[in-house]
N, CA, C and O of each residue as an XYZ file, in Angstrom:
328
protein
N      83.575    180.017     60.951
C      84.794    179.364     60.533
C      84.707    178.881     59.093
O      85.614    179.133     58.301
N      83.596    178.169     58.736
C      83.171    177.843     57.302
C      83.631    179.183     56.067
O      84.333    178.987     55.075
N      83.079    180.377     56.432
C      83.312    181.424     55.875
C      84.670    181.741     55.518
O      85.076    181.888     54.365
N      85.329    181.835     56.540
C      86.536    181.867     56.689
C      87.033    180.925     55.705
O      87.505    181.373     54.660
N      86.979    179.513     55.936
C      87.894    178.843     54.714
C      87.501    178.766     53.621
O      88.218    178.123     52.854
N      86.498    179.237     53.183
C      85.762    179.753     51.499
C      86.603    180.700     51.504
O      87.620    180.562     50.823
N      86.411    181.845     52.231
C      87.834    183.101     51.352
C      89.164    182.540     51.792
O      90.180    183.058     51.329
N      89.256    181.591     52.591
C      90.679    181.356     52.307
C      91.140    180.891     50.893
O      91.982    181.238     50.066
N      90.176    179.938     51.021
C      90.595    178.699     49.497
C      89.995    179.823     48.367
O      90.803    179.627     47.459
N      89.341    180.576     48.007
C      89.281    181.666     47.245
C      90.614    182.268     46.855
O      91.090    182.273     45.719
N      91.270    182.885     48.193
C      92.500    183.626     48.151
C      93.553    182.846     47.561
O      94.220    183.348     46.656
N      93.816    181.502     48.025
C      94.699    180.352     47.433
C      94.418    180.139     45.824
O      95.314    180.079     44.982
N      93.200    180.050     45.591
C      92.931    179.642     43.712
C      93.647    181.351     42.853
O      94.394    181.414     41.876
N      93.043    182.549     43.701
C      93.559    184.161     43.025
C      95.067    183.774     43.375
O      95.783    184.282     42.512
N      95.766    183.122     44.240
C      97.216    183.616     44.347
C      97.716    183.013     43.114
O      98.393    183.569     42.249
N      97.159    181.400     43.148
C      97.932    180.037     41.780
C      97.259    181.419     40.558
O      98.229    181.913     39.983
N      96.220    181.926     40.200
C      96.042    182.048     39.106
C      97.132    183.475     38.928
O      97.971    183.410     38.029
N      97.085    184.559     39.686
C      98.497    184.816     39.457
C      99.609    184.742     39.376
O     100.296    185.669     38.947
N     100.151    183.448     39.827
C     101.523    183.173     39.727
C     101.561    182.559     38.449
O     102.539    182.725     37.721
N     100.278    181.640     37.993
C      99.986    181.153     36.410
C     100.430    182.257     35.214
O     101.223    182.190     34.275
N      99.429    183.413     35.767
C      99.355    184.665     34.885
C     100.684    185.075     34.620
O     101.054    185.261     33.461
N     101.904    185.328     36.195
C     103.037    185.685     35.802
C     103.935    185.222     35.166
O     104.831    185.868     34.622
N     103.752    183.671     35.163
C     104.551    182.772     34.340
C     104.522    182.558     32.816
O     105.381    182.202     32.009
N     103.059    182.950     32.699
C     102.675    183.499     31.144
C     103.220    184.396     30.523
O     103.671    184.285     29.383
N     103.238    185.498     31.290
C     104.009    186.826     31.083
C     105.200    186.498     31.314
O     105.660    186.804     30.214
N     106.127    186.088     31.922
C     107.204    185.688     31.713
C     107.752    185.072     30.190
O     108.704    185.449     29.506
N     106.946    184.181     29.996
C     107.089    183.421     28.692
C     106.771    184.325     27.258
O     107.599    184.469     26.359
N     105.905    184.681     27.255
C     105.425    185.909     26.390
C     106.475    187.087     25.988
O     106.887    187.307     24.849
N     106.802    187.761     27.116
C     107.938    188.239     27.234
C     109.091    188.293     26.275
O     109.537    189.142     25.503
N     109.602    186.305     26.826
C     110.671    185.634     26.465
C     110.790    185.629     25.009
O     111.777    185.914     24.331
N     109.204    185.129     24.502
C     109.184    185.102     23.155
C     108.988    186.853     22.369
O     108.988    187.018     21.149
N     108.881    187.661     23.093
C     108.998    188.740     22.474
C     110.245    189.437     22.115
O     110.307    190.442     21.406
N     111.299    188.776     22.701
C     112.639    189.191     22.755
C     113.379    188.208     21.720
O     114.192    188.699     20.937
N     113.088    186.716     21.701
C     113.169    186.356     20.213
C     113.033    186.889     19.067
O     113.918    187.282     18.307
N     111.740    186.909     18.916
C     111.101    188.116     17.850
C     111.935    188.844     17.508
O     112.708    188.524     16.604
N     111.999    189.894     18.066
C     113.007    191.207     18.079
C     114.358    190.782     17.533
O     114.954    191.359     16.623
N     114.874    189.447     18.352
C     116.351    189.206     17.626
C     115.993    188.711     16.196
O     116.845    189.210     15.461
N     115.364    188.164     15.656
C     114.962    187.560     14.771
C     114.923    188.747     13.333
O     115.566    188.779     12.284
N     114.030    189.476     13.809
C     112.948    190.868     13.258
C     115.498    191.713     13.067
O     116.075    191.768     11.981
N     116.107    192.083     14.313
C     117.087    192.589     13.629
C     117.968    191.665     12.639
O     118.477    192.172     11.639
N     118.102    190.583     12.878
C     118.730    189.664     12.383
C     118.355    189.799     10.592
O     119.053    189.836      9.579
N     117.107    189.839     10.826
C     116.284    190.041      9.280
C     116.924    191.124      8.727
O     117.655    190.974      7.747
N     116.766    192.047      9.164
C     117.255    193.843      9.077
C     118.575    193.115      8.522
O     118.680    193.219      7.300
N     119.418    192.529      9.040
C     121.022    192.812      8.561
C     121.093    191.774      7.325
O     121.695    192.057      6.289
N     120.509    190.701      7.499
C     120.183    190.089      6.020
C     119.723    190.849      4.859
O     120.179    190.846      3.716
N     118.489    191.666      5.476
C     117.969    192.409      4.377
C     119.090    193.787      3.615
O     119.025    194.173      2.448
N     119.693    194.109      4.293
C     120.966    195.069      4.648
C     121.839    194.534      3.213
O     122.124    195.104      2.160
N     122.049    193.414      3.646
C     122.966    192.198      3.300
C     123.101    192.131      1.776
O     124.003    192.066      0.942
N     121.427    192.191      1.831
C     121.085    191.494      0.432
C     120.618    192.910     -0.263
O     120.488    192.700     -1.469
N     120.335    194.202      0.047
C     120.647    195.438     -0.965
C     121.724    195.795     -0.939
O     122.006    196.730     -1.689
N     122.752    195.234     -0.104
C     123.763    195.611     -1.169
C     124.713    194.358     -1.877
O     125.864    194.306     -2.310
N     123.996    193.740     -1.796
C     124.437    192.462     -2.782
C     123.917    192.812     -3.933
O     124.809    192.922     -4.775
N     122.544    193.104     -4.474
C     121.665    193.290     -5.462
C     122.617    194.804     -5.917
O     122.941    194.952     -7.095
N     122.902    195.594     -5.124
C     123.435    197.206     -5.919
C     124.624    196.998     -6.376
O     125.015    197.586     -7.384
N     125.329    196.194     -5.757
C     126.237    195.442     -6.415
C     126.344    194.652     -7.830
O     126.997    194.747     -8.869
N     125.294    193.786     -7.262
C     125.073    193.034     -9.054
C     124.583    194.142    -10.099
O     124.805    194.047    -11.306
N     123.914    195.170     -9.522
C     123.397    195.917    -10.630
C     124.335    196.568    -11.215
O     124.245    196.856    -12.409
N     125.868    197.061    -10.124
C     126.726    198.215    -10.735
C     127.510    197.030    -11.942
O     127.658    197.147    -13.158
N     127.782    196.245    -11.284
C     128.742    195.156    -12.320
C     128.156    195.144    -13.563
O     128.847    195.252    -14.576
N     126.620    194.991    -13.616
C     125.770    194.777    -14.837
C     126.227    195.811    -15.555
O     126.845    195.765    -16.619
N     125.832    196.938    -14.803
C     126.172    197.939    -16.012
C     127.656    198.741    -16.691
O     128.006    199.596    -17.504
N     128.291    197.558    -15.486
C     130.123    197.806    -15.852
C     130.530    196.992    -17.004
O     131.351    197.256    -17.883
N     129.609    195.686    -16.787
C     129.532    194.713    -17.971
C     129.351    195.239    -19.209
O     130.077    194.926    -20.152
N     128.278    196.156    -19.313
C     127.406    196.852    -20.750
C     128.247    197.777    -21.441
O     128.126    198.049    -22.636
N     129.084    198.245    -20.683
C     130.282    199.187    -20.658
C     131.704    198.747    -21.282
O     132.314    199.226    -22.238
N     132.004    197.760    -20.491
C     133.159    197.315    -21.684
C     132.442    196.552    -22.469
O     132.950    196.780    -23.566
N     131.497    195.705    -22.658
C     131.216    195.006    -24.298
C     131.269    196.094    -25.128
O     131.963    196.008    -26.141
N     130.325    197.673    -24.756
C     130.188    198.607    -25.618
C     131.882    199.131    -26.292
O     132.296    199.220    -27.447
N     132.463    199.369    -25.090
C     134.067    199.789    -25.638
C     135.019    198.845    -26.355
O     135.943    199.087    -27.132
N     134.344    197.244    -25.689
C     135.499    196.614    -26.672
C     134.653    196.474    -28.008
O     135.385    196.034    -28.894
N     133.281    196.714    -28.479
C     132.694    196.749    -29.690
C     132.992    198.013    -30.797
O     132.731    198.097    -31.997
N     133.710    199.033    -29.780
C     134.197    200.281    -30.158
C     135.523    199.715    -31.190
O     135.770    199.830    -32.390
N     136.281    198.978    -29.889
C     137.262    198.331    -30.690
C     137.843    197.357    -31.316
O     138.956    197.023    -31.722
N     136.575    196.934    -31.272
C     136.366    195.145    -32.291
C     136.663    196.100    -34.073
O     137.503    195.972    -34.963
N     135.348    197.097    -33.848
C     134.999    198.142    -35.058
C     136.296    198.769    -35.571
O     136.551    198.671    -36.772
N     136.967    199.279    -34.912
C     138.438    200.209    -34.930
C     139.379    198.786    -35.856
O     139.977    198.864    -36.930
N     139.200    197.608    -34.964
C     140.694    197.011    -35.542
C     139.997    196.861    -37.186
O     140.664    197.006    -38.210
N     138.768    196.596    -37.158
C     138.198    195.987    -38.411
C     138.621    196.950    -39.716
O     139.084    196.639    -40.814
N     138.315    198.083    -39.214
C     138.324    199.243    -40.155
C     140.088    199.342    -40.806
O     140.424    199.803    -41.897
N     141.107    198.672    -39.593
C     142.359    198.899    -39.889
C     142.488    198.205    -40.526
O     143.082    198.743    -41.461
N     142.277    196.839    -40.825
C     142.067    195.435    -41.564
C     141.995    196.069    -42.918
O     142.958    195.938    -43.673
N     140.719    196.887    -43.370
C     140.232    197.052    -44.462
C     141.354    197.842    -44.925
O     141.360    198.295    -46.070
């Protein structure tokens, strides 16, 4: 009978430590699926923000573009002046 309740109470500590284990994994899990929202969330920021930056870059060089043309015609009126 002694025997007997050593593998019982054996069997009882393996059942708690798997239901421990599954609850871990549960949680683990949980936080892996955060992650992931997090990790796409990033993606659409990052998304976000190249084309914010290709943006600022096209303007930049839309900027460089008319100073150059209105310097075309800063030059033009000057020349009419003279």
């Amino acid at each position: 009978m002694k025997g007997y309740n050593v593998v019982r109470k054996k069997i009882e500590d393996i059942v708690v430590l798997v239901n421990s284990l599954k609850q871990e994994k549960a949680k683990l899990l949980e936080e892996i699926e955060r992650q992931k929202e997090d990790i796409k969330s990033m993606e659409g920021e990052n998304k976000t923000a190249k084309k914010i930056v290709a943006e600022a870059e096209r303007l930049e060089k839309e900027k460089k573009a008319v100073k150059e043309r209105l310097r075309v015609l800063l030059d033009r009126l000057e020349k009419m002046k003279v």
